[in-house]
Kinemage of the C-alpha trace (Angstrom):
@kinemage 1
@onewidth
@group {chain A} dominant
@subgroup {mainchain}
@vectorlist {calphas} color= white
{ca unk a 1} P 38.752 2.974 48.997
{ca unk a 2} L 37.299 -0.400 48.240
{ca unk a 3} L 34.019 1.342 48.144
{ca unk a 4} L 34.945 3.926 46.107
{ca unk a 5} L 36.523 1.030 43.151
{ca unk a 6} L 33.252 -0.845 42.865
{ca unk a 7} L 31.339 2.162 42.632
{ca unk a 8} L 33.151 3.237 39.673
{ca unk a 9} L 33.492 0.011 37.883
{ca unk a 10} L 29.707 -0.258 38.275
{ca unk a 11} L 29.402 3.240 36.708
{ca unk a 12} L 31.738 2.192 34.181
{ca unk a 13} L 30.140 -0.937 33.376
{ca unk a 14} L 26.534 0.939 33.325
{ca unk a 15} L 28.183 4.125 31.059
{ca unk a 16} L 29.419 0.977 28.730
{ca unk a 17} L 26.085 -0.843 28.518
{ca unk a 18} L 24.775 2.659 27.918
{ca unk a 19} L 26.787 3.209 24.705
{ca unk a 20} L 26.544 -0.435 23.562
{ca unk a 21} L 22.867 0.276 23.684
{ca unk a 22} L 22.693 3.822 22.177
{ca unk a 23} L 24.852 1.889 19.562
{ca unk a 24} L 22.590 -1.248 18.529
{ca unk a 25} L 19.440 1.546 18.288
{ca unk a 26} L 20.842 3.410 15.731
{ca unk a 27} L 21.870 0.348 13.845
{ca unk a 28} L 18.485 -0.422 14.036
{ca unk a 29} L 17.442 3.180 13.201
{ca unk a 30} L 19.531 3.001 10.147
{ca unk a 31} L 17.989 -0.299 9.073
{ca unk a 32} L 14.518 0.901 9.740
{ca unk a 33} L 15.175 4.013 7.463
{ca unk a 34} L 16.643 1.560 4.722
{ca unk a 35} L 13.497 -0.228 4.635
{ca unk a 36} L 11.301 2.765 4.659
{ca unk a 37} L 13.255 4.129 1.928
{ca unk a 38} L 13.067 0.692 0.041
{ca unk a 39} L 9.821 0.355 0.639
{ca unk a 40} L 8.787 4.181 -0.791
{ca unk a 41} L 11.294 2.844 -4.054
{ca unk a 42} L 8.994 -0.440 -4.381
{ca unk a 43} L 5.613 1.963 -4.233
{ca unk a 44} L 6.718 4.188 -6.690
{ca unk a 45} L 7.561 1.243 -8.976
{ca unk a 46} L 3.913 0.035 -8.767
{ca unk a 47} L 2.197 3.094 -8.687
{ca unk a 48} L 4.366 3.788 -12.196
{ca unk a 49} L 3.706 0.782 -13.619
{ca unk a 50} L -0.382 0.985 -12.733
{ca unk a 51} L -0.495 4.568 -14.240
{ca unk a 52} L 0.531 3.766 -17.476
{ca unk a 53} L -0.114 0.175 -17.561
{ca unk a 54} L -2.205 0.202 -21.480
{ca unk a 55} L -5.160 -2.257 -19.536
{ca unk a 56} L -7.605 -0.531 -16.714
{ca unk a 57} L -6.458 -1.081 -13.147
{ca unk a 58} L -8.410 -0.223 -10.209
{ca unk a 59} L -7.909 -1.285 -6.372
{ca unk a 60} L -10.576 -1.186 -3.885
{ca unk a 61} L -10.339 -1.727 -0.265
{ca unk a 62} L -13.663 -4.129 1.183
{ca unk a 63} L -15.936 -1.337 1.293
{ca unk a 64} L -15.601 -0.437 -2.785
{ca unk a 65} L -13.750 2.579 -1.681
{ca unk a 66} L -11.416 3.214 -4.927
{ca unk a 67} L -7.580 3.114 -3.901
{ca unk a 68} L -6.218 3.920 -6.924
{ca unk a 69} L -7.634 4.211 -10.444
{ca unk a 70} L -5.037 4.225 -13.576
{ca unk a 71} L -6.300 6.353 -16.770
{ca unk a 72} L -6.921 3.765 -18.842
{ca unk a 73} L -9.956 2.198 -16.255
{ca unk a 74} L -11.114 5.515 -16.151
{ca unk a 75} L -11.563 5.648 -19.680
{ca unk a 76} L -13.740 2.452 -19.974
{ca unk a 77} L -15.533 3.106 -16.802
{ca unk a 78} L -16.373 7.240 -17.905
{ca unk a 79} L -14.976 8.098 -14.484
{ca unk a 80} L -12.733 10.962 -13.524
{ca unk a 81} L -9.409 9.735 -12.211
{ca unk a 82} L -8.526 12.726 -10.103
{ca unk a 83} L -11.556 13.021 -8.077
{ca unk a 84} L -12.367 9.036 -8.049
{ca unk a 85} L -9.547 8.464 -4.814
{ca unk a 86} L -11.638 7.645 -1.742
{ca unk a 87} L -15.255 7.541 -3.503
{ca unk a 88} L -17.048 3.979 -3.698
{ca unk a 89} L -16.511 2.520 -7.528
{ca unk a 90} L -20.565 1.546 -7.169
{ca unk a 91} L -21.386 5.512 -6.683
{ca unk a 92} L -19.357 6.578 -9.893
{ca unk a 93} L -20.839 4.055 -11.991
{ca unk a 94} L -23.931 5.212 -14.276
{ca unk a 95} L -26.518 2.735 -14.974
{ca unk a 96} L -28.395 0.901 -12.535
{ca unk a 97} L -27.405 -2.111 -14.588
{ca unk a 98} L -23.889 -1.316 -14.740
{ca unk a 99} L -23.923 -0.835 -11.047
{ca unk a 100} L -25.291 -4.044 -10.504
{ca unk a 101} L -22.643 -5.910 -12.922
{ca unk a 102} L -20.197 -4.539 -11.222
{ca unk a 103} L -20.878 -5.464 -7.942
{ca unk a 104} L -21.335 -8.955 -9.253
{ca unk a 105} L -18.075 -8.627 -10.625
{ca unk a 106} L -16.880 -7.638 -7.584
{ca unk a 107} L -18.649 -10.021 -5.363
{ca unk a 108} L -17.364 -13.240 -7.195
{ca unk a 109} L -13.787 -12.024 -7.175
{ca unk a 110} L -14.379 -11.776 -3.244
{ca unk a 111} L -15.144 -15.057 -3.731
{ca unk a 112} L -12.743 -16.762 -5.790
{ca unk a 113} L -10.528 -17.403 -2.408
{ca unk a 114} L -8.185 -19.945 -4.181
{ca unk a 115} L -6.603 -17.774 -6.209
{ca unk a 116} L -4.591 -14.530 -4.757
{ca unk a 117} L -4.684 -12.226 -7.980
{ca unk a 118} L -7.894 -12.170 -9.884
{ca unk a 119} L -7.451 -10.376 -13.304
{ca unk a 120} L -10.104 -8.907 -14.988
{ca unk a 121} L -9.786 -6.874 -18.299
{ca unk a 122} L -11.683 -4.113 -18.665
{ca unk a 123} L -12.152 -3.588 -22.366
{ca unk a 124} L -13.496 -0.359 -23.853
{ca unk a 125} L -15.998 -1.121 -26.249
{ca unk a 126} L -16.813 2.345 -28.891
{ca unk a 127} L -20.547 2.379 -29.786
């Protein structure tokens, strides 16, 4: 009988830890969709505000691979938004020359390390 009373308070008290478990993962479950969801929210902010933004905005990851491209960059630059995701800026670029600027450009932003945001306008100039 003793037997039998400690088995079952050990089954109880693993069945308990069980749901106090099961209960702190969906907590965190719940928080981790919260943050997803808050993170998607914060995204589509930014990728709003860098679609219309009136001043050309482009983001490139290390290997000049455009991440995103607003209209008003691909205005000044003469290249097609749509089909610009996932091509290197350098290879859209006509001109030798302007090729070569632009990976100037790009080269001493790299290297400006003090600051975390360069800006550089992007003004289009009608000939």
């Amino acid at each position: 009988m003793v037997k039998f009373t400690i088995f079952t308070l050990l089954v109880m008290t693993l069945v308990s830890g069980c749901i106090v478990l099961a209960w702190h993962l969906l907590q965190m479950l719940r928080h981790e969709k919260s943050l997803k969801q808050d993170i998607e929210d914060v995204a589509l902010k930014y990728s709003t505000v860098l679609e219309h933004a009136p001043d050309g905005l482009i983001t490139i990851s290390s290997d000049m691979t455009i991440n995103t491209i607003n209209k008003a960059a691909g205005h000044i630059l003469n290249i097609n938004v749509q089909s610009a995701k996932g091509k290197n800026l350098l290879k859209l670029i006509n001109g030798h020359k302007n090729r070569e600027q632009m990976k100037q450009l790009v080269n001493d932003v790299r290297e400006n390390k003090a600051k975390k945001t360069t800006i550089i306008r992007l003004k289009y100039a009608s000939s």
